[in-house]
C-alpha positions in Angstrom: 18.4 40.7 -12.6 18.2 36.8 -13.3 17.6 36.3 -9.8 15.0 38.9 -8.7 13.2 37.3 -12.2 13.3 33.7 -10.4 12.1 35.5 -7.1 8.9 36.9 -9.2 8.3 33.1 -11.0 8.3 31.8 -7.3 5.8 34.2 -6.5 3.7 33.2 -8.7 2.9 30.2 -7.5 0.6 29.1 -4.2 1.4 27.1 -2.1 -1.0 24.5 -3.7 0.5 24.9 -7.2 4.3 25.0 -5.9 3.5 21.6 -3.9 2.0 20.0 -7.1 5.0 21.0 -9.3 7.6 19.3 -6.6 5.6 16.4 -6.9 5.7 15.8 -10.1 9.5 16.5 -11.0 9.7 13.5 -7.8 7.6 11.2 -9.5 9.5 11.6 -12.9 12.8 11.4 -11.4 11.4 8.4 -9.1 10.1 6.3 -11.5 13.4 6.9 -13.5 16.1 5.6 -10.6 16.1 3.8 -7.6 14.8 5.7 -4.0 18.6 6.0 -3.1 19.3 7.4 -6.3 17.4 10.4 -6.3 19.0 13.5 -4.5 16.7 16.2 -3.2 19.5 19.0 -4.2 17.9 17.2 -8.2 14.6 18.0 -7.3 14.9 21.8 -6.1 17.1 22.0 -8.6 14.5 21.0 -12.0 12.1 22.9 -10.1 14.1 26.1 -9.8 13.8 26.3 -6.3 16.1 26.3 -3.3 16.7 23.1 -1.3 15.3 25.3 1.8 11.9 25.4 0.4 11.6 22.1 -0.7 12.3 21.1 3.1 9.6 23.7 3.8 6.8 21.4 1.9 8.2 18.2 2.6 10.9 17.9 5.7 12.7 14.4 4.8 13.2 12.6 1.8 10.7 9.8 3.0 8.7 12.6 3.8 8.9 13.7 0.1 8.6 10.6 -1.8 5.4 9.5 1.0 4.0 12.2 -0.7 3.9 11.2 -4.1 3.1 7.9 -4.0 0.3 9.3 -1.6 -0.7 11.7 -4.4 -0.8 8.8 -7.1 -2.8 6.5 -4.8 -5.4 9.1 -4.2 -5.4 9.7 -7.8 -6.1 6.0 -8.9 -8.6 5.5 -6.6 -10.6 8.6 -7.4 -10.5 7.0 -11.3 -11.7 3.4 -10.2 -14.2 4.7 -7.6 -17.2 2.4 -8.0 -20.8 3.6 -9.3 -23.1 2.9 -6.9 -26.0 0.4 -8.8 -24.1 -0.2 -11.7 -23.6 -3.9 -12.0 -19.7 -4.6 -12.5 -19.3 -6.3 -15.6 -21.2 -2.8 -17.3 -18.4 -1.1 -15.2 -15.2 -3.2 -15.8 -14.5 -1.7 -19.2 -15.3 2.0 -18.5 -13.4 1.8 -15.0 -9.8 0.2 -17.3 -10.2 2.8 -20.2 -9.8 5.2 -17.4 -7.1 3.5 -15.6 -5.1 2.7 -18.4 -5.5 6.4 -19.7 -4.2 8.0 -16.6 -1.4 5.0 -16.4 -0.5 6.4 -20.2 -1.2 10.1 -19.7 0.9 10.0 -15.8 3.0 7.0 -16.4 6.3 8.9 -14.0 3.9 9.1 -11.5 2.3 5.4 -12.4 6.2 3.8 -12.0 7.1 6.2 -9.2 4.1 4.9 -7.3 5.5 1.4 -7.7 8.7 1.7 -7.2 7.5 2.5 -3.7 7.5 -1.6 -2.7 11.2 -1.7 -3.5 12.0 1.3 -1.5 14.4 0.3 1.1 12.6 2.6 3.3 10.2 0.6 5.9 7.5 3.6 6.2 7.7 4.5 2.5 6.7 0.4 2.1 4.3 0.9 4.4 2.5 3.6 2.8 2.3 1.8 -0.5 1.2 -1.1 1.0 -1.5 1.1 2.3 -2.3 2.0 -0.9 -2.7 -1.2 -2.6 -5.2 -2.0 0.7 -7.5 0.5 0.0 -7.7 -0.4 -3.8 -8.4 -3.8 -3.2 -11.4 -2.6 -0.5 -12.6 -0.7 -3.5 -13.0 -3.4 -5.6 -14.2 -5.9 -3.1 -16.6 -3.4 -2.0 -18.1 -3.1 -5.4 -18.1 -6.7 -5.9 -19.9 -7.5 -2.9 -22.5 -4.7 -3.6 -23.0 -6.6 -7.3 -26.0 -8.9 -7.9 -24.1 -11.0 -9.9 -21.0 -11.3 -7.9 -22.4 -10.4 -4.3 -23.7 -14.0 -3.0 -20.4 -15.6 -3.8 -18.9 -13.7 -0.8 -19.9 -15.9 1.2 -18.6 -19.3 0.0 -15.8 -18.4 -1.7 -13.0 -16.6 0.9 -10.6 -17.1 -1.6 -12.0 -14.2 -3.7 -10.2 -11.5 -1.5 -6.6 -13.1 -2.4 -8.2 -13.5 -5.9 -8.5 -10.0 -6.5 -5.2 -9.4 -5.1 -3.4 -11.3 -7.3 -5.6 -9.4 -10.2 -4.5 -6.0 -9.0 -0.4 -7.4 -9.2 -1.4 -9.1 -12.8 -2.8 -5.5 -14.2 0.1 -3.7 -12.4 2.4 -5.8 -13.9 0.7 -5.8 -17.4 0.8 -1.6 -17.2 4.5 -1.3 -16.6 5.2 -3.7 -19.5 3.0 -2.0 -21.9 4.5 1.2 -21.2 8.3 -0.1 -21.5 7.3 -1.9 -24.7 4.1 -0.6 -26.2 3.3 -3.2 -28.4 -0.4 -3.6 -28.1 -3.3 -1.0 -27.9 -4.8 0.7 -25.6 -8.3 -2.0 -26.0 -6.2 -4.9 -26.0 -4.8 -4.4 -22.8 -7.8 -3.2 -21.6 -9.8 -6.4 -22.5 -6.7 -8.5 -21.1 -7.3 -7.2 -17.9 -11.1 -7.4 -17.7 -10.8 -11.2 -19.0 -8.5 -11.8 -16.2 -10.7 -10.6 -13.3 -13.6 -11.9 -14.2 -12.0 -15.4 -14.9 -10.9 -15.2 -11.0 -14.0 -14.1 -9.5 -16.5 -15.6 -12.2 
């Protein structure tokens, strides 16, 4: 009886919605241990499913955990997407509240996705470096696109590595605030937007 009950509760779910729920039992139990820590017999296990159909979604282990930091990249960068005529500074604060909201509302899947960089895995590296590319474009883009900000392109190559550095200060700030959680959501939030714009101002 138990089992033909699990074989219903698979049913249940599409494809879409079954892949979504593996994903995010991955990026709790990623953010929790190390890439070589995490078995994939865990994962179909939490997720009430059989190893075989886990392989069915996602063939290898890189495969698997590819996939979530994918899905949190894609995420963040839907969140931060720039408004097209809005000068910066106007969107700086809007743009962190909503980072630092989804950091706090999906922090397993905020730690998984940097956890990636210590992954001994070369390809798993490579797609979070990947990642971290295509944020920086988005925020260079918008910057260049800014009155304010926009002519400085020009004389100042540094600002590229500038605004890398800001994206590992915020990341950094993020994980500490949600291991300690000492200041608010606004503080952070204003530490972060003082910090960019004292690099590119």
């Amino acid at each position: 009886m138990a089992a033909n009950q699990g074989e219903r509760a698979r049913r249940r779910l599409s494809t879409g919605e079954r892949r979504e729920q593996l994903l995010s039992v991955g990026a709790k139990l990623f953010s929790e241990s190390p890439y070589d820590e995490v078995w994939i017999e865990q994962v179909a296990e939490i997720a009430g499913v059989s190893r075989g159909l886990l392989y069915h979604y996602f063939p290898t282990k890189r495969d698997f955990f590819a996939a979530v930091v994918e899905r949190e990249s894609e995420r963040m960068l839907r969140m931060t997407a720039a408004v097209p005529g809005v000068p910066v500074r106007e969107q700086l604060t809007a743009g962190l509240d909503t980072y630092l909201g989804y950091v706090r509302a999906h922090a397993h899947g905020f730690r998984a996705f940097h956890r990636a960089d210590a992954a001994g895995d070369q390809a798993v590296r490579r797609v979070y470096q990947r990642a971290l590319a295509a944020q920086e474009e988005q925020i260079l883009a918008a910057l260049a696109a800014d009155p304010e900000f926009g002519a400085a392109f020009e004389t100042a190559p540094q600002v590229r590595l500038a605004v890398r550095g800001w994206l590992a200060f915020t990341t950094a700030v993020c994980l500490e605030w949600l291991r300690e959680g000492e200041l608010g959501q606004d503080q952070v939030r204003d530490l972060c937007a003082r910090a960019l714009l004292g690099v590119i101002g």
